[in-house]
C-alpha positions in Angstrom: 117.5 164.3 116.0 120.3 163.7 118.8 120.3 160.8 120.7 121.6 160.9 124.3 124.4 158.6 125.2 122.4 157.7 128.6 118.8 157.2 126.0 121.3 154.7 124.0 122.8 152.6 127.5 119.6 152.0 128.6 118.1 150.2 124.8 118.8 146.1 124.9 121.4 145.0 122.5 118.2 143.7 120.2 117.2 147.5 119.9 120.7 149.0 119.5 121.2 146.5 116.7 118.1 147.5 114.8 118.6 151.6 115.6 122.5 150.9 113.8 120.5 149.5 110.8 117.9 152.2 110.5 120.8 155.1 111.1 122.9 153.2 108.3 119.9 153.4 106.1 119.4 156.9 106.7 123.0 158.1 106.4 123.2 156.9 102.9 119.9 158.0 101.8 121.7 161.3 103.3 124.3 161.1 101.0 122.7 160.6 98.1 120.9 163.7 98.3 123.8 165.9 98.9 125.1 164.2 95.5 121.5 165.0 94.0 121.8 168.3 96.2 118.6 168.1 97.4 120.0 168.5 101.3 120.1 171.4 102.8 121.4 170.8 106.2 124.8 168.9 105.2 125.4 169.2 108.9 123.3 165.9 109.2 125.4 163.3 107.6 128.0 164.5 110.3 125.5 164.0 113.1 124.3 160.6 111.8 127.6 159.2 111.1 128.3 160.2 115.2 125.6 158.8 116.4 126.4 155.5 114.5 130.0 155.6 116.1 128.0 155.8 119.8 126.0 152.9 119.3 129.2 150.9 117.7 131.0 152.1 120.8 128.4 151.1 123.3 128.2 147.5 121.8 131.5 147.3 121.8 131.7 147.9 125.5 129.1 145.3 125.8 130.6 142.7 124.2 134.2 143.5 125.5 132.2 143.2 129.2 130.7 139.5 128.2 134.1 138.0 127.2 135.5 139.5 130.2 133.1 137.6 132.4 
């Protein structure tokens, strides 16, 4: 599962916050089955640990905006 940068922009800074937590909680349950190697697609963690940098990125624009103003 991708997420678009454009779905993520338009998700209140409530939502973002609680997608971060659940992509968190699903990288490391990611990781520890490629230590139990029970993952197949290793290809995931990388996507997971990208999508967690867009949605750090994005409310990090967001908050850089509000101090701005």
């Amino acid at each position: 599962m991708s997420i678009k940068i454009a779905d993520l922009r338009t998700k209140t800074d409530k939502e973002l916050t609680t997608l971060l937590e659940d992509m968190r909680a699903k990288l490391a349950a990611a990781t520890m089955d490629m230590r139990a190697k029970q993952l197949k697609n290793v290809k995931q963690i990388a996507a997971k640990k990208r999508e967690i940098a867009q949605i750090l990125t994005l409310q990090n624009e967001r908050q850089m905006e509000a101090d701005n103003e």
